[in-house]
C-alpha positions as CSV (number, residue, x, y, z in Angstrom):
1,X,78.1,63.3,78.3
2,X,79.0,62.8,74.8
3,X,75.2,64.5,73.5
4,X,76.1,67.7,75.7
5,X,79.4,67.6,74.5
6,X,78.4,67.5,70.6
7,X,76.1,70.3,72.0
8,X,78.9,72.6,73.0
9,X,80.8,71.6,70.1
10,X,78.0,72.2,67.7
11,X,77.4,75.6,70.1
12,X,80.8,76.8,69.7
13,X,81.1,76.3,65.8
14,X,78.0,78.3,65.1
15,X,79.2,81.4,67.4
16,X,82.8,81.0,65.0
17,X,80.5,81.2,61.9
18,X,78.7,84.3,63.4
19,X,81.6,85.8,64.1
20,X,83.2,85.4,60.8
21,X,80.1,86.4,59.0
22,X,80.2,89.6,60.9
23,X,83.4,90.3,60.2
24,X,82.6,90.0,56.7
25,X,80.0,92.4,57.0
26,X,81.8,94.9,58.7
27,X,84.8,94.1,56.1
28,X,82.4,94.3,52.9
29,X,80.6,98.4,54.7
30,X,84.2,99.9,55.2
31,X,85.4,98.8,51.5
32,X,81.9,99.9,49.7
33,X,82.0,103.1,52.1
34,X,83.5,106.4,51.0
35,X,86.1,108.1,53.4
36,X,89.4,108.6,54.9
37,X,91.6,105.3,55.6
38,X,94.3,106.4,57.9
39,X,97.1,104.0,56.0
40,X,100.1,105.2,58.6
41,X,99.9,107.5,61.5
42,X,103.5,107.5,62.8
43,X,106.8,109.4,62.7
44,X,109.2,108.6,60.2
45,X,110.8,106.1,61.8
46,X,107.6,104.6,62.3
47,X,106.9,101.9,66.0
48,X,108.1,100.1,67.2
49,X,111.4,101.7,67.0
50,X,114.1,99.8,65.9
51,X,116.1,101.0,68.9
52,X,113.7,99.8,71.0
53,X,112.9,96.7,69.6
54,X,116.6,95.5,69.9
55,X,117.6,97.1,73.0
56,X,119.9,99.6,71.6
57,X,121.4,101.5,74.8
58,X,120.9,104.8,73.2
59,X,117.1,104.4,73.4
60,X,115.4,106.7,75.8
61,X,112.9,104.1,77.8
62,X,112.1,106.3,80.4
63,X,110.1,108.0,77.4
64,X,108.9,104.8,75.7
65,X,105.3,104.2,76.1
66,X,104.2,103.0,73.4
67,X,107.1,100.6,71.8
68,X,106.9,98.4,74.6
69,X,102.6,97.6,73.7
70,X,103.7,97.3,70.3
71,X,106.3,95.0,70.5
72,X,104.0,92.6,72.8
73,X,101.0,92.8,70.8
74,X,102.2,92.5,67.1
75,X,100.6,94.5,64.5
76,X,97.4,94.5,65.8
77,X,98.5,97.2,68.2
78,X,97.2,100.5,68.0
79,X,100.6,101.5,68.4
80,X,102.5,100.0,65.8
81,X,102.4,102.7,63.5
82,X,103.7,102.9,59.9
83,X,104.7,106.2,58.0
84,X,101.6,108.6,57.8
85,X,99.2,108.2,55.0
86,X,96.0,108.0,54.0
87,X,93.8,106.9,51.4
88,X,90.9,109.1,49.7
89,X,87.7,105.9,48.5
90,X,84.7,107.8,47.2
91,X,82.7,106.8,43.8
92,X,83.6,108.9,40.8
93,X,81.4,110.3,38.2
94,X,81.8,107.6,36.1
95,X,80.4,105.4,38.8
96,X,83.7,103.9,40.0
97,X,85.2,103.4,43.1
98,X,88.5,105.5,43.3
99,X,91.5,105.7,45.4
100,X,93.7,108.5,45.9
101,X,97.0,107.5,48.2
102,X,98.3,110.9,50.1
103,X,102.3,109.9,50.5
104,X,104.1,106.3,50.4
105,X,106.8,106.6,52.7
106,X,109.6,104.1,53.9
107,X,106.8,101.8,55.4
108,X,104.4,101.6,52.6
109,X,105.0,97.8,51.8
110,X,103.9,97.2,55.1
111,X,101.1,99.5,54.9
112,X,99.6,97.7,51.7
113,X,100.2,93.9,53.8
114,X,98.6,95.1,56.8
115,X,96.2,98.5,55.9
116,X,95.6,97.7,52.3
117,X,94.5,94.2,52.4
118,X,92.2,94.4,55.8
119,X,90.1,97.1,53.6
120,X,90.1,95.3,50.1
121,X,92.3,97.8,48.6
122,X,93.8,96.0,45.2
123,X,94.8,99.3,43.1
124,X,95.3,102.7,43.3
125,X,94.4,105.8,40.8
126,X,96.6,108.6,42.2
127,X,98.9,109.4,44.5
128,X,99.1,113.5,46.4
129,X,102.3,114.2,47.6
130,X,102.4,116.1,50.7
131,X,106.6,116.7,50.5
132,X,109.8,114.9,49.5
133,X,110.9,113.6,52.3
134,X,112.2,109.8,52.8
135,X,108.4,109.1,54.8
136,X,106.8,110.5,52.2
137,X,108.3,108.8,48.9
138,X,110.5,106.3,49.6
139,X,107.6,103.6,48.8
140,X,107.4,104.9,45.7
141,X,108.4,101.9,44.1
142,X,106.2,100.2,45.3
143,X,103.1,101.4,43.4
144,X,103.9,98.7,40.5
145,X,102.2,96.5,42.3
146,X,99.0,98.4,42.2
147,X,98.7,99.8,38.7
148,X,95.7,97.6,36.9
149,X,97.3,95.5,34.2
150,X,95.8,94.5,31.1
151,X,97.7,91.0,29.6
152,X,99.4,92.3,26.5
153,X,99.4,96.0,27.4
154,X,101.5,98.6,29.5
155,X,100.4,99.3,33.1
156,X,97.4,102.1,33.4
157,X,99.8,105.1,34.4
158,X,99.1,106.4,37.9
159,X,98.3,110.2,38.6
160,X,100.5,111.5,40.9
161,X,100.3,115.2,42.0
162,X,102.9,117.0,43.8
163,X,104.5,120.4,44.2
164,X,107.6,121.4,41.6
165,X,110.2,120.7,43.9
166,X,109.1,117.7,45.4
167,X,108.1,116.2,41.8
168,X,111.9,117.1,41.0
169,X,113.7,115.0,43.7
170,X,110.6,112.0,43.6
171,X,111.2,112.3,40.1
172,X,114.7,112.0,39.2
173,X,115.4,108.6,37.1
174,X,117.3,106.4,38.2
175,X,120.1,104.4,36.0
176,X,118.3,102.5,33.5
177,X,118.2,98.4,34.4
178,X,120.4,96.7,32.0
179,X,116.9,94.3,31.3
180,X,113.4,95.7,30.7
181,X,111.1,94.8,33.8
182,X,108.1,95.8,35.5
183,X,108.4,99.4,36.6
184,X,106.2,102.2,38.0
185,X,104.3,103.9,35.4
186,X,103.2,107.2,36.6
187,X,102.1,110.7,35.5
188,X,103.7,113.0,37.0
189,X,101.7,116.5,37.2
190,X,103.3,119.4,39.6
191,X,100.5,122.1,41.4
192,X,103.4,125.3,41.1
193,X,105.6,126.7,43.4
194,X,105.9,127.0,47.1
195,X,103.5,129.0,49.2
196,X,101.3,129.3,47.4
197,X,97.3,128.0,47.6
198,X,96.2,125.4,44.4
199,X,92.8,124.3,43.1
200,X,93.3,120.3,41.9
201,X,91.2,118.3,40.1
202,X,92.6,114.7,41.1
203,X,90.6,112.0,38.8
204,X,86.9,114.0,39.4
205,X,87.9,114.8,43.2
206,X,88.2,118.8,44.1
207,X,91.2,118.9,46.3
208,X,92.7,122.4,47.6
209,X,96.3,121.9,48.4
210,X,97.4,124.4,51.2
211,X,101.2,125.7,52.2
212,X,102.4,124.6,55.3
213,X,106.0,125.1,57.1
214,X,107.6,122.1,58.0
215,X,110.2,123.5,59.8
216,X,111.6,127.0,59.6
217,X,113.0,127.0,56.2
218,X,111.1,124.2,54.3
219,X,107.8,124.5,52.8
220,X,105.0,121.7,52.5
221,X,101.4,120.8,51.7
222,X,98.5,120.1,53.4
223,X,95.2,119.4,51.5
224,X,91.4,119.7,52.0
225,X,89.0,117.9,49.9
226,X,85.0,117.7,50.9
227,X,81.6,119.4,50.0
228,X,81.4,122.0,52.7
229,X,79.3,120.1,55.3
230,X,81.7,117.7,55.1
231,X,84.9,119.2,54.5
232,X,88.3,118.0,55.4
233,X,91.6,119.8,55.8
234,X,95.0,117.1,56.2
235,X,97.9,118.3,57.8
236,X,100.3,115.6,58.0
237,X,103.9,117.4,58.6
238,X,103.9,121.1,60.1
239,X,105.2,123.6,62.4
240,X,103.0,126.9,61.1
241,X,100.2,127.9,58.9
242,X,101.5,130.0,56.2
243,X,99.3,133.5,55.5
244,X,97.1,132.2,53.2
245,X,96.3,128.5,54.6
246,X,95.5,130.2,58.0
247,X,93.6,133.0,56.2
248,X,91.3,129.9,54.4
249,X,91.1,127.8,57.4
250,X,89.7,130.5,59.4
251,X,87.0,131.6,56.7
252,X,86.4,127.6,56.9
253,X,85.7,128.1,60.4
254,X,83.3,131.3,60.6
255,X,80.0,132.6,59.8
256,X,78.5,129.0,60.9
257,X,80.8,126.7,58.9
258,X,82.5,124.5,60.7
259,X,85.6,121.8,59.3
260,X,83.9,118.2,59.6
261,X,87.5,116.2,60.0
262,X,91.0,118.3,61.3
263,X,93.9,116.3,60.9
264,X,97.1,117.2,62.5
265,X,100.5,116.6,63.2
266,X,101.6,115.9,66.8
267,X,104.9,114.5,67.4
268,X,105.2,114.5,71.2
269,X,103.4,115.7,73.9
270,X,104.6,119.5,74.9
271,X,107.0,121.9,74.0
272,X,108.0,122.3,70.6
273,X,110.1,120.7,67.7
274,X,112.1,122.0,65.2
275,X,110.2,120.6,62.0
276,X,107.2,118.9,63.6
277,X,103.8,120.2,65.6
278,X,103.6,119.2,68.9
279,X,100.7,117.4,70.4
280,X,100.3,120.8,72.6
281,X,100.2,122.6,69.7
282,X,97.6,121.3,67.7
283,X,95.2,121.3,70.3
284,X,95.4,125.1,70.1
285,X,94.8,125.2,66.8
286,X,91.7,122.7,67.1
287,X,91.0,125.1,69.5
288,X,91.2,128.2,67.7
289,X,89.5,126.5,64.4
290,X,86.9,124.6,66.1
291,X,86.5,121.5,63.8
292,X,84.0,118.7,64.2
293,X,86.4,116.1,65.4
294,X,90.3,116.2,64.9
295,X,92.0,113.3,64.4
296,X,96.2,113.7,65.4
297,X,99.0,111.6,63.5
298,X,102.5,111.5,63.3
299,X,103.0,110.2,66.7
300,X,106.1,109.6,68.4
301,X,107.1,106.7,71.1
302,X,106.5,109.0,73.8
303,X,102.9,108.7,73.2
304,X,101.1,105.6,73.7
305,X,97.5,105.1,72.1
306,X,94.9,104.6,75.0
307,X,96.1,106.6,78.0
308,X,96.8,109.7,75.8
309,X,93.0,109.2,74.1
310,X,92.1,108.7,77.7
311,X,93.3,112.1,78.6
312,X,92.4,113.9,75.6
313,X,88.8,112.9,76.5
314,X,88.8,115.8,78.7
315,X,89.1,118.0,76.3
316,X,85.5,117.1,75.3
317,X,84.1,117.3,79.2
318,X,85.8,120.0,79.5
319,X,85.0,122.1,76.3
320,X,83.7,120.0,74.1
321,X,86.3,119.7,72.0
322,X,86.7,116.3,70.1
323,X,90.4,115.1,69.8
324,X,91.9,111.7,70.0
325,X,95.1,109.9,68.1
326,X,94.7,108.3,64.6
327,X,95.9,104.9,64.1
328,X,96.3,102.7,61.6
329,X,93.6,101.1,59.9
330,X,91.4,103.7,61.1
331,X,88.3,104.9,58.4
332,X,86.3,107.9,58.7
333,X,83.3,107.2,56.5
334,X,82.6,110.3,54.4
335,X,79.9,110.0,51.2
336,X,80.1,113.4,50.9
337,X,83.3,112.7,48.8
338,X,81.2,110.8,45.9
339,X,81.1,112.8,42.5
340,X,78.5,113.6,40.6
């Protein structure tokens, strides 16, 4: 009895070490790889919500699916979601692995405990800016932390691109501390007014930042970044293509190109919202553009993880379309990104 237990024992620590070596493995691919990390794929109040999570009679339930998983399963859950973001890894031509962070909202410190640190992300070398909204820049702060630091010398300012009048409400300083500390240090670069299309060079990465509505009266970006064959168009927060993005997004999608990743906003199931995309309505534009694979974001509570993928998967029996829900954590490998 006592030889077949030190058997079992001996059994069950070698399947531990295994395991933990092939986590490892898997670990040490996705932060060598080049891609997309999906850092947040919620709303702006991010899940669970807090309404939710403290029983707050004003929540809807009847429309809460995915809170409830959430709030059961911890962090782990596909549907706790933080703030949408995502972070660009590819190798630069000096060599280098480089990361570019698209938005910090509200939920960013959480993002770099949970997102950053499963994927061996330690420092960041630009930020894009999709708008100036509290899910988009209110972890600004935040980016102190990952500016490399040299003992004896200031922080290695951070890039951060953005249009005019987002850089002008993310920018505005705030009363100065009445002792010096350790503060942000960041370069602050616009890409010109609304509406209109920009070519970006962000530290060796080609990025094309494209107009979006986000709502009826407020302008925002997507962006798209990629060699051709592997080209990805971002579009976090919208309600329509203007002109000129739908007019580039379509020659994307003719005469045998195709866009390798689509990533939309999709707030709720049907209908419509006043400054967000509906799940509903990015399908018909996946339809219309015919991408590779779209990937949706921005979700609400009303949608939880597995039974919406579940019925999305017709959409690929159906007409082979390929689209599914984001969630945090998740990387698209992509070496086309790598300069040079």
């Amino acid at each position: 009895m006592r030889a077949a237990a030190c058997v079992s024992a001996l059994a069950a620590s070698l399947l531990l070490v295994h395991l933990l070596a092939s986590r490892r493995r898997r670990r040490h691919r996705s932060t060598a790889e080049s891609g997309l990390l999906f850092t947040g794929t919620g709303c702006s109040s991010g899940l669970p919500l807090i309404g939710c999570a403290i029983g707050a009679p004003q929540s809807p339930e009847k429309s809460c699916t995915a809170c409830g998983p959430a709030l059961r399963n911890g962090r782990a859950d596909k549907n706790w979601r933080n703030n949408v973001g995502a972070l660009l890894r590819f190798r630069g031509a000096d060599g280098q692995t480089k990361h570019v962070q698209i938005d910090c909202g509200k939920t960013f410190r959480d993002t770099c405990l949970r997102v950053y640190s499963e994927h061996g992300v330690t420092w960041l070398d630009a930020l894009l800016l999709t708008h100036d909204h509290a899910d988009a820049v209110f972890g600004l702060d935040e980016l102190r932390s990952l500016q490399p630091v040299e003992p004896g010398a200031p922080p290695h300012r951070l890039l951060l691109r953005s249009q005019s009048r987002s850089l002008d409400g993310a920018a505005a300083p705030p009363p100065a501390p009445a002792v010096r500390r350790f503060v942000a240090s960041i370069e602050w670069v616009s890409f010109g007014d609304a509406f209109e299309v920009a070519e970006l060079d962000v530290v060796g990465l080609a990025v094309t930042a494209l107009p979006v509505l986000h709502g009826a009266d407020y302008t925002c970006y997507g962006f798209a970044f990629g060699p051709p064959q592997e080209r990805v168009v971002y579009l976090s927060d919208y309600t329509a293509l203007l002109p000129q993005t739908d007019a580039l997004l379509a020659s994307w999608s003719s005469g045998g190109e195709a866009i390798h990743l689509l990533v939309l906003d999709a707030l709720r199931a049907e209908g419509s919202h006043p400054v967000h995309a509906t799940l509903s309505e990015s399908v018909e534009l996946a339809r219309r553009l015919r991408p590779r694979r779209t990937l949706l974001v921005g979700m609400g509570h009303a949608l939880e993880h597995h039974a919406t993928n579940r019925r999305l998967r017709r959409l690929w029996r159906e007409e082979q379309l390929d689209v599914q829900l984001a969630f945090d954590g998740m990387f698209v490998p992509l070496p086309g990104l790598d300069v040079g």
